[in-house]
TIMAR-509776 format. One record per residue: y negated, x negated, z negated of N, C-alpha, C in turn; residue in one letter. Coordinates in nm, 4 decimals. Atoms other than C-alpha are relative to their C-alpha. Last residue first. Layout:
// TIMAR-509776
n.v,n.u,n.w,ca.v,ca.u,ca.w,c.v,c.u,c.w,rest
Y,X,Z,Y,X,Z,Y,X,Z,A
...
// end
This chain:
// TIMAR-509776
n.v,n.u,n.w,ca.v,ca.u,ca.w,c.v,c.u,c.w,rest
-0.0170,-0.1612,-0.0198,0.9024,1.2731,-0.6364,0.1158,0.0244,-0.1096,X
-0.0849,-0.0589,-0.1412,0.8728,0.8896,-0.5725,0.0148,0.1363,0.0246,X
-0.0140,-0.1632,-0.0121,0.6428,0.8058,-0.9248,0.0636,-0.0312,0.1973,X
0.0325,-0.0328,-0.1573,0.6611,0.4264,-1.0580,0.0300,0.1587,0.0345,X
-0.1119,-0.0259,-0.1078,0.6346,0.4319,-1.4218,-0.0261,0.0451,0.1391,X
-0.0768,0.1060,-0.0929,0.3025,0.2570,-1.5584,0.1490,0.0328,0.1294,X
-0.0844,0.0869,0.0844,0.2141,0.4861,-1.8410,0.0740,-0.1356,0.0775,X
0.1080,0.0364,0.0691,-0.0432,0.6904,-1.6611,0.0832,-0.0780,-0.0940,X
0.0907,-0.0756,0.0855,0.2048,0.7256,-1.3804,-0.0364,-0.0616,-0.0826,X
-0.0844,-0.0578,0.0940,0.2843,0.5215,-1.0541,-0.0950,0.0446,-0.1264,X
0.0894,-0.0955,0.0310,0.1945,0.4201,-0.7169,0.0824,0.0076,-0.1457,X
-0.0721,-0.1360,0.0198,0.3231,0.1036,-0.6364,-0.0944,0.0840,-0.0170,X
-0.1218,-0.0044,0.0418,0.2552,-0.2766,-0.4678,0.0774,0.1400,-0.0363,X
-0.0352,-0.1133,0.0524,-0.0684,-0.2607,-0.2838,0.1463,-0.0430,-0.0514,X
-0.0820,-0.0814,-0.0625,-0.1731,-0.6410,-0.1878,0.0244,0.1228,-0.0879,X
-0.0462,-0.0908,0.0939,-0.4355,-0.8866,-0.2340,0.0763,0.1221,0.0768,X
-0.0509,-0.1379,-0.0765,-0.5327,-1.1935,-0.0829,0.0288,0.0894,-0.1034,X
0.0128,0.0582,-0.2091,-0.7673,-1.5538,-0.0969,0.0941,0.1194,0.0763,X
-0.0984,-0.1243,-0.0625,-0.8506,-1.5198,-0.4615,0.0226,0.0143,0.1166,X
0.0073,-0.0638,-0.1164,-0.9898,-1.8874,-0.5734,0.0602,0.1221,0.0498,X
-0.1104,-0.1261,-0.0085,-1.0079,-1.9846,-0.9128,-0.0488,0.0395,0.1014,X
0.0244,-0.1375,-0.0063,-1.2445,-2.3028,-0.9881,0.0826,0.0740,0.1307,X
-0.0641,-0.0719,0.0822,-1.1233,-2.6497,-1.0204,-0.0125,0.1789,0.0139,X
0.0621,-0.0297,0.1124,-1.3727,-2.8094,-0.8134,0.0959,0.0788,-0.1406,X
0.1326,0.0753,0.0443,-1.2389,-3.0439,-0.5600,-0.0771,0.0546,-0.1292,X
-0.0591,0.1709,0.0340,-0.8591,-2.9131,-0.5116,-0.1287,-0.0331,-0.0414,X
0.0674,0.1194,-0.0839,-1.0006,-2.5247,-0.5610,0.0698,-0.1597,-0.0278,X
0.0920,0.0310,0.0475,-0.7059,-2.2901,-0.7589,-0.0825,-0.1760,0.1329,X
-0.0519,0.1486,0.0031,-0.4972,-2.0713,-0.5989,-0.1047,-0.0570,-0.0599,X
0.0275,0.0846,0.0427,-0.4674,-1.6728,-0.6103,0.0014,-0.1761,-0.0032,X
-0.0484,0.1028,-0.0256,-0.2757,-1.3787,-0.5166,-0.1524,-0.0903,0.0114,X
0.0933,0.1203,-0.0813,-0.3710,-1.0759,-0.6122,0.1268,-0.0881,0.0009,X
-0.0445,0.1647,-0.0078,-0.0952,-0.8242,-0.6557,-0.1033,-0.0491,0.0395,X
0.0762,0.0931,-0.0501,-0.2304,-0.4371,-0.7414,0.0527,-0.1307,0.0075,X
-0.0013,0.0977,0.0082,-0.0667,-0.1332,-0.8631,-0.0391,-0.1227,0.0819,X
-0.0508,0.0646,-0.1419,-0.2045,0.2103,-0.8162,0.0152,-0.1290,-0.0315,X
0.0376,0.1690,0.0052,-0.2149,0.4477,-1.1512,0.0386,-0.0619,0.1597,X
-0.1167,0.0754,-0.0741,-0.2116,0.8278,-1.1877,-0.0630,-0.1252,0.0373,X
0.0395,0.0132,-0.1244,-0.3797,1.0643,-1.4432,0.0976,-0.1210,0.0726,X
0.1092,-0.0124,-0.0355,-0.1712,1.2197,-1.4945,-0.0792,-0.0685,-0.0900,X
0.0170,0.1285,-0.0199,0.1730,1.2037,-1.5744,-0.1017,-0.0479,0.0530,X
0.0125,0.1075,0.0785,0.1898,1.5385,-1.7713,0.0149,-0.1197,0.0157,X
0.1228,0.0151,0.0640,0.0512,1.7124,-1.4788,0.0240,-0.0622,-0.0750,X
0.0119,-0.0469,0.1227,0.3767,1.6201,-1.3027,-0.1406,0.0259,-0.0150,X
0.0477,0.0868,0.0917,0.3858,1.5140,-0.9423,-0.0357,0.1051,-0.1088,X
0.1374,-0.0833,0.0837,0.5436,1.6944,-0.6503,-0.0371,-0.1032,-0.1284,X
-0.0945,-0.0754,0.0991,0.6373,1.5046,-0.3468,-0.0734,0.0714,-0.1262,X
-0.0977,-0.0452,-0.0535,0.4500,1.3969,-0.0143,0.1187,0.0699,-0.1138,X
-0.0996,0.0985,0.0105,0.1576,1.2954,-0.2347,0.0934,0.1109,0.0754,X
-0.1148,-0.0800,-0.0117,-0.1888,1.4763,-0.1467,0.1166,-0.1305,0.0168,X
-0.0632,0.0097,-0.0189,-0.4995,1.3291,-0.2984,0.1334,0.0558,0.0377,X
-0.0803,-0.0398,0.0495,-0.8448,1.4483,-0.3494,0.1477,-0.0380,0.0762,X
-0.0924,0.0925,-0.0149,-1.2028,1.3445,-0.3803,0.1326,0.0762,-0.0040,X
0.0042,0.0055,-0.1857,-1.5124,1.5813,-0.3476,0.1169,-0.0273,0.0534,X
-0.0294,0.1590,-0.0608,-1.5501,1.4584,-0.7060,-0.0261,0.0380,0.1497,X
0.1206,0.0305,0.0069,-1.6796,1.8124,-0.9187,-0.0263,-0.1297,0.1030,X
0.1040,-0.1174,-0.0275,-1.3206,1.8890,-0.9950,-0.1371,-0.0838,0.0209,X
0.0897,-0.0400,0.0747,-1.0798,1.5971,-0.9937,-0.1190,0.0724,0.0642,X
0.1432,-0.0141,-0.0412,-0.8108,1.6105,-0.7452,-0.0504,0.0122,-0.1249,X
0.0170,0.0246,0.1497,-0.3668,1.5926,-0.7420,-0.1866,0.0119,0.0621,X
0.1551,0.0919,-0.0278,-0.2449,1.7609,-0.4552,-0.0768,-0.0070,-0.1391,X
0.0508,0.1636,0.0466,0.1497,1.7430,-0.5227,-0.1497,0.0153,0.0379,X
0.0340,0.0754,-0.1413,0.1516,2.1468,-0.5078,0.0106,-0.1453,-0.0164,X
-0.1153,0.0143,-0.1179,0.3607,2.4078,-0.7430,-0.0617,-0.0898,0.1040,X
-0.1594,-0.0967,0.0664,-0.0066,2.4763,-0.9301,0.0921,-0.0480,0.0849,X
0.0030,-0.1311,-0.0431,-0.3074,2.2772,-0.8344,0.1245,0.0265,-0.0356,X
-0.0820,-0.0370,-0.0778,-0.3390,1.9316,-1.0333,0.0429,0.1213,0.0479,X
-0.0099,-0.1304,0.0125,-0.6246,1.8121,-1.2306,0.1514,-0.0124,0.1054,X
-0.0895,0.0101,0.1343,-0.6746,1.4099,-1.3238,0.0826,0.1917,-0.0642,X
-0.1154,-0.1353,0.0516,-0.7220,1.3059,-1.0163,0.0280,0.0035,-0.1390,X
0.0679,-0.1577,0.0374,-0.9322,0.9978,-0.9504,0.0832,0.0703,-0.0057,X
0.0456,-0.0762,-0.1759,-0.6764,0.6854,-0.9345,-0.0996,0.1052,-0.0518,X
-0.0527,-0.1790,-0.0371,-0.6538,0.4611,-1.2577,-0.0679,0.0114,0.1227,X
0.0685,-0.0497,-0.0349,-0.5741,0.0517,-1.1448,-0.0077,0.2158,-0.0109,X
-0.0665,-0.1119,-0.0058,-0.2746,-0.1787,-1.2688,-0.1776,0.0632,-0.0125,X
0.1301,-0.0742,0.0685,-0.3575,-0.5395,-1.2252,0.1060,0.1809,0.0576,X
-0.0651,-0.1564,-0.0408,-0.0789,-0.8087,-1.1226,-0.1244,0.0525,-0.0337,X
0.0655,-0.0447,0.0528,-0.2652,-1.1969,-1.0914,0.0731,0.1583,-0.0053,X
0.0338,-0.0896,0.0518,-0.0063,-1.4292,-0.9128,-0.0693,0.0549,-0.0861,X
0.0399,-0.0898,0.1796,0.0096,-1.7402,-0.8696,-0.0157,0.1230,0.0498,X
0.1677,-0.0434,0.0709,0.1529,-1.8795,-0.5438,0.0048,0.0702,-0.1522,X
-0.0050,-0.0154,0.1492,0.5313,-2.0780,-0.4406,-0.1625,0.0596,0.0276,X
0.0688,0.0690,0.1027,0.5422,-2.0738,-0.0878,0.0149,0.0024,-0.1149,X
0.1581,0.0050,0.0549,0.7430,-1.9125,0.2049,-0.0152,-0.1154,-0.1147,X
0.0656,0.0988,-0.0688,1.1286,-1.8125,0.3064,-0.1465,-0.0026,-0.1283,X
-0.0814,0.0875,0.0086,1.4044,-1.6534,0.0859,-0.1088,-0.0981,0.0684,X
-0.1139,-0.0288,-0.1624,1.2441,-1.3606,0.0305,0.0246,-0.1174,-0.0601,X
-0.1054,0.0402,0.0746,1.0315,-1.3172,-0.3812,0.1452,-0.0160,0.1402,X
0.0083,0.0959,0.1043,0.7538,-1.1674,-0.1936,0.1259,-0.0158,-0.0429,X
-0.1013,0.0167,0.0616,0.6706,-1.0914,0.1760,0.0184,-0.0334,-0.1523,X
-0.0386,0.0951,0.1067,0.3462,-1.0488,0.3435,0.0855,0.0931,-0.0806,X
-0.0950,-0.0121,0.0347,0.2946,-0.8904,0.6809,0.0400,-0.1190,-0.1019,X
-0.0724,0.1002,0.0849,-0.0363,-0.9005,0.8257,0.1150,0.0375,-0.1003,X
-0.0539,-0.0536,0.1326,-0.1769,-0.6700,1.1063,0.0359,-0.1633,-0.0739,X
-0.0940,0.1740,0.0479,-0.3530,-0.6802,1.4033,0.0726,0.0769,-0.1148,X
-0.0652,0.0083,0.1182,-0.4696,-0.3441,1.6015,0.0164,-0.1568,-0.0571,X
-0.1530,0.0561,0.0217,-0.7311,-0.3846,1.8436,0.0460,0.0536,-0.1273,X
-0.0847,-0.0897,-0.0770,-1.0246,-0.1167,1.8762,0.1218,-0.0800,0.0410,X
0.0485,-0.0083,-0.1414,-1.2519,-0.4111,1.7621,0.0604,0.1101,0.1107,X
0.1249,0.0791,-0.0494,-1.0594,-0.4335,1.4905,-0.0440,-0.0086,0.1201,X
0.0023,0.0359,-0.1226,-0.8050,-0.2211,1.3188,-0.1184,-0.0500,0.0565,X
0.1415,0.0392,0.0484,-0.6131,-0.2864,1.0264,-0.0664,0.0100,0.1748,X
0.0236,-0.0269,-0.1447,-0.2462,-0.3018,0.9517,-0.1864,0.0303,-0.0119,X
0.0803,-0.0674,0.0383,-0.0871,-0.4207,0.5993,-0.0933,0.0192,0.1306,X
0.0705,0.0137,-0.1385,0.2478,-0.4434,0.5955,-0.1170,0.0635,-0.0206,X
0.1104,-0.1210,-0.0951,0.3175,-0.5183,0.2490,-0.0021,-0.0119,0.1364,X
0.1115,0.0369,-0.0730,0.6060,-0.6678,-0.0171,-0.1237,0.1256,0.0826,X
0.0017,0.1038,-0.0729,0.8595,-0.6417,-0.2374,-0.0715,-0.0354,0.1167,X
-0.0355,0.1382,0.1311,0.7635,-0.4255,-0.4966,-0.0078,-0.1196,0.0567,X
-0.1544,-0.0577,0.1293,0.7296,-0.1599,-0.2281,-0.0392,-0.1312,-0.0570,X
-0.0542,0.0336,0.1070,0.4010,-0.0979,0.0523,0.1180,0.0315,-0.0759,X
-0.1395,-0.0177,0.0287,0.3146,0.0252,0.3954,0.0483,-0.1059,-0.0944,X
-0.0077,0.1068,0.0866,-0.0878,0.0087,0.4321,0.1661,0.0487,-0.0399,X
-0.1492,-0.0704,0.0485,-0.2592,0.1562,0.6902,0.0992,-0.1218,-0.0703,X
-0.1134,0.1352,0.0550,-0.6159,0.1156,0.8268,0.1348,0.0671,-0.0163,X
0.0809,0.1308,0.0352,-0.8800,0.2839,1.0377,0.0948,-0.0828,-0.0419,X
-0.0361,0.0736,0.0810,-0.5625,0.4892,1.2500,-0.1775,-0.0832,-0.0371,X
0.0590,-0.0663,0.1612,-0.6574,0.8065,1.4191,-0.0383,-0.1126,-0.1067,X
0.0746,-0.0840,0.0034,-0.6167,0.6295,1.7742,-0.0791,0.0745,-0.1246,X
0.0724,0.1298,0.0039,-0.3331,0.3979,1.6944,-0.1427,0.0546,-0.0097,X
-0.0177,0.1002,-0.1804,-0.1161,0.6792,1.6426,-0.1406,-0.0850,-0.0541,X
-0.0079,0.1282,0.0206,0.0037,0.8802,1.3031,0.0413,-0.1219,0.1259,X
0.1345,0.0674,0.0368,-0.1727,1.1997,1.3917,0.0462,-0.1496,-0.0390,X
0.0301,-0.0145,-0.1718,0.1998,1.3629,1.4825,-0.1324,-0.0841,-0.0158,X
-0.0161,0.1275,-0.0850,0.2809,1.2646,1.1272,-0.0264,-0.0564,0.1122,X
0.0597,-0.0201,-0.1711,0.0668,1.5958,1.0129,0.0363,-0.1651,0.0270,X
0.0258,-0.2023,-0.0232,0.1688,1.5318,0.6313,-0.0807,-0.0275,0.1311,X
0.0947,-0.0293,-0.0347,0.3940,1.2112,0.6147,-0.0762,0.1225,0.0182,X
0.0562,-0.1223,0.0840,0.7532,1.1209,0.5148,-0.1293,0.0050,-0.0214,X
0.1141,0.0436,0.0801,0.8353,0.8013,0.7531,-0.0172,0.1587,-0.0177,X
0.0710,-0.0841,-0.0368,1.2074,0.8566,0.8628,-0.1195,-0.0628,-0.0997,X
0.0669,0.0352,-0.1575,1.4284,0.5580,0.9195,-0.0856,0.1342,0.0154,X
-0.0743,0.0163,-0.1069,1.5556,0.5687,0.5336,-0.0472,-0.0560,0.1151,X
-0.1245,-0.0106,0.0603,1.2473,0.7067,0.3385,0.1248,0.0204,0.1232,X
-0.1234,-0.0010,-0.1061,0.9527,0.5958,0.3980,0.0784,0.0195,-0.0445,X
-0.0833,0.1039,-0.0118,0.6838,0.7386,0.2270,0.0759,0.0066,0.0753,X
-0.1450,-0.0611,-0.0565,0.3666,0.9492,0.2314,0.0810,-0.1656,-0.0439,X
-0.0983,0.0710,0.0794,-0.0195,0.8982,0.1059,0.1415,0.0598,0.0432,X
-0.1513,-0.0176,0.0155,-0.2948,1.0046,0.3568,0.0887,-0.0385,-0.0532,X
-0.0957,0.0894,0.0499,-0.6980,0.9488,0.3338,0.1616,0.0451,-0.0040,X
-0.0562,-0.0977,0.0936,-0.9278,1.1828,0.5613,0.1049,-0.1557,-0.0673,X
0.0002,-0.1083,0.0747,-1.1589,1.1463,0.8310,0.0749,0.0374,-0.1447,X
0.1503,-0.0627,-0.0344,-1.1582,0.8330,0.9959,-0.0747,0.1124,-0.0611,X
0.0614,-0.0111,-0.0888,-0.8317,0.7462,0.8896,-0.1233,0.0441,0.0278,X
0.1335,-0.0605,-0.0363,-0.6714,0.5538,0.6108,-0.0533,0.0475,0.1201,X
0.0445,-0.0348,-0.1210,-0.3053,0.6196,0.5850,-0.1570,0.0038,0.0212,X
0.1147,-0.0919,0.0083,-0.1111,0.5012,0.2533,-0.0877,-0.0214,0.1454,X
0.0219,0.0203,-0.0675,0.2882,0.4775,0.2838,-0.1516,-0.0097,-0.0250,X
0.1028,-0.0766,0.0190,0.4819,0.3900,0.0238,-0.0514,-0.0166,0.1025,X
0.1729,0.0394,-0.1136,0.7635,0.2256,0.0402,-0.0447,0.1153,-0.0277,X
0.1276,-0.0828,-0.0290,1.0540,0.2720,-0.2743,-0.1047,-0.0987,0.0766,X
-0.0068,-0.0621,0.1773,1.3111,-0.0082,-0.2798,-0.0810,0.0929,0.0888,X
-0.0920,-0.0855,0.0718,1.3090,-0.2742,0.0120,-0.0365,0.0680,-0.1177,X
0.0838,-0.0636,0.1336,1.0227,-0.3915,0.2186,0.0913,0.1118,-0.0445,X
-0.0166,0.1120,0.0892,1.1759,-0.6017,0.4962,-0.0581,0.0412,-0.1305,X
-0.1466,0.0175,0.0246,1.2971,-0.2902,0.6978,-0.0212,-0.1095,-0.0861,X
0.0201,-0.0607,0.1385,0.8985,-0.1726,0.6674,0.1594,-0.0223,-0.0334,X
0.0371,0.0407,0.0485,0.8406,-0.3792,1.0279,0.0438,0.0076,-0.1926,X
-0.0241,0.1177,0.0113,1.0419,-0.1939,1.2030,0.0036,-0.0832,-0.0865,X
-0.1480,-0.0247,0.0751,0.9759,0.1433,1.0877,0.0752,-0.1498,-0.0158,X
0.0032,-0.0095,0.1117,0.6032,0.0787,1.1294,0.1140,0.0079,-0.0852,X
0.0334,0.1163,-0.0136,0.6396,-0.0742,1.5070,0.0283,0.0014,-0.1822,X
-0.0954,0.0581,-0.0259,0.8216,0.2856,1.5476,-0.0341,-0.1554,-0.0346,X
-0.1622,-0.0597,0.0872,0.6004,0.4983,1.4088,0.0681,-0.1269,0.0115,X
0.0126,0.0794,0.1152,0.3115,0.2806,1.6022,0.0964,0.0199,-0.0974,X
-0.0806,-0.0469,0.0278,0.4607,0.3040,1.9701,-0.0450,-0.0431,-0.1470,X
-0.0078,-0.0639,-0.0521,0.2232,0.1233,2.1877,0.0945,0.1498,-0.0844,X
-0.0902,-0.1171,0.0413,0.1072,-0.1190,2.0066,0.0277,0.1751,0.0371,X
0.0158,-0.1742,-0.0226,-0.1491,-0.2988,2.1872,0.1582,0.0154,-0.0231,X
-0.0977,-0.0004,-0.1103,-0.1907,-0.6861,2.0375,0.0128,0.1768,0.0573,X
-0.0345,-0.1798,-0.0297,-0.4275,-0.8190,1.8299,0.1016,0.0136,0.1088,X
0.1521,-0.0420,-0.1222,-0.3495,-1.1804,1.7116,0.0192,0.1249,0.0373,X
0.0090,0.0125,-0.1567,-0.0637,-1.1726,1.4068,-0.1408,0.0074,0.0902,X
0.1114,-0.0815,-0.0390,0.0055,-1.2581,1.0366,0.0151,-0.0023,0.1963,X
0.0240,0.0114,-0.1766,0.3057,-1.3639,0.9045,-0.0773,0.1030,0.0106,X
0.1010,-0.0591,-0.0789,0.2960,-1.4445,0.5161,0.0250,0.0128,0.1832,X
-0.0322,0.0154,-0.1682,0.6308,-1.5491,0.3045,-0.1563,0.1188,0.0728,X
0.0299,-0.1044,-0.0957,0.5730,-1.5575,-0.0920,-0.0134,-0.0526,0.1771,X
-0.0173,0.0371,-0.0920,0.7685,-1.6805,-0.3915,-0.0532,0.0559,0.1540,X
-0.1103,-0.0873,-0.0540,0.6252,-1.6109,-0.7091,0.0048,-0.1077,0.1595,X
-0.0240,0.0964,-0.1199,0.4549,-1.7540,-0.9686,0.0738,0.0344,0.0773,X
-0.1442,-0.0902,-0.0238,0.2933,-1.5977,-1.2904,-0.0200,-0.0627,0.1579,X
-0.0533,0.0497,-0.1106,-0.0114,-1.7156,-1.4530,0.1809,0.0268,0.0063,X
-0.1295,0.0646,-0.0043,-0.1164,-1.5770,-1.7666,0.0381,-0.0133,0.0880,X
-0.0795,-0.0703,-0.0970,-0.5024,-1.5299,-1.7778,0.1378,-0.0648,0.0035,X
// end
């Protein structure tokens, strides 16, 4: 494995009631420059959107409250907010990479295919037949970039007493096509 080293800044928090999650999410997503991504797990249904500017690009945004929310994951190159809810608290953790504050860690990248490998006419909902499964992207997506990839950061250290490889986090970084390029619309 080729080790790779980056610079990374973590702040995590105790639960707290967020009252205003748009807004905690816009906040927060000012330290995550370039293309964000948004992805929305809820109870029912999975959601992919981005931010763009001070607007979060979402389908039925009105649903994006504390209430709907299992998880939620606001990713770019440079880092994650990654939200989570427990016990009917929210927490979250907010890791940084390559800032000015934090650690040196290893890195592991990994590039991951998504299901979809069909796509409905004029629509971004990408889906394989027979799956159940199916994705809607806030923009449109090629068929010829299909199927579609999700990038991955472990992070990594190795044991002081035994030597052996410890993974201790992992983060969303991009969406992008079957060749690696990041997809935005």
């Amino acid at each position: 494995m080729e080790e790779q080293h980056i610079l990374s800044y973590v702040k995590k928090n105790e639960p707290q009631k967020i009252e205003n999650l748009q807004a905690f999410i816009l906040e927060k997503a000012k330290h995550l420059a370039g293309i964000t991504y948004v992805l929305l797990y809820k109870y029912h249904e999975v959601q992919i959107g981005l931010i763009e500017g001070s607007q979060i690009v979402i389908e039925r945004k009105n649903e994006l409250t504390p209430e709907n929310l299992k998880e939620l994951r606001v990713f770019s190159e440079n880092g994650e907010l990654y939200i989570w809810k427990q016990q009917q608290e929210l927490k979250y953790r907010l890791r940084i990479d390559n800032g000015k504050e934090g650690k040196e860690v290893n890195i592991y990248p990994e590039q991951h295919f998504m299901w979809g490998n069909q796509k409905d006419k004029n629509s971004s909902l990408i889906y394989e037949e027979n799956r159940g499964m199916q994705f809607t992207f806030p923009f449109p997506v090629a068929q010829d970039r299909l199927p579609l990839k999700y990038a991955v950061r472990n992070y990594y250290k190795y044991d002081e007493n035994t030597g052996l490889i410890q993974f201790y986090d992992a983060r969303l970084v991009k969406f992008c096509d079957k060749n690696g390029t990041p997809i935005c619309g």
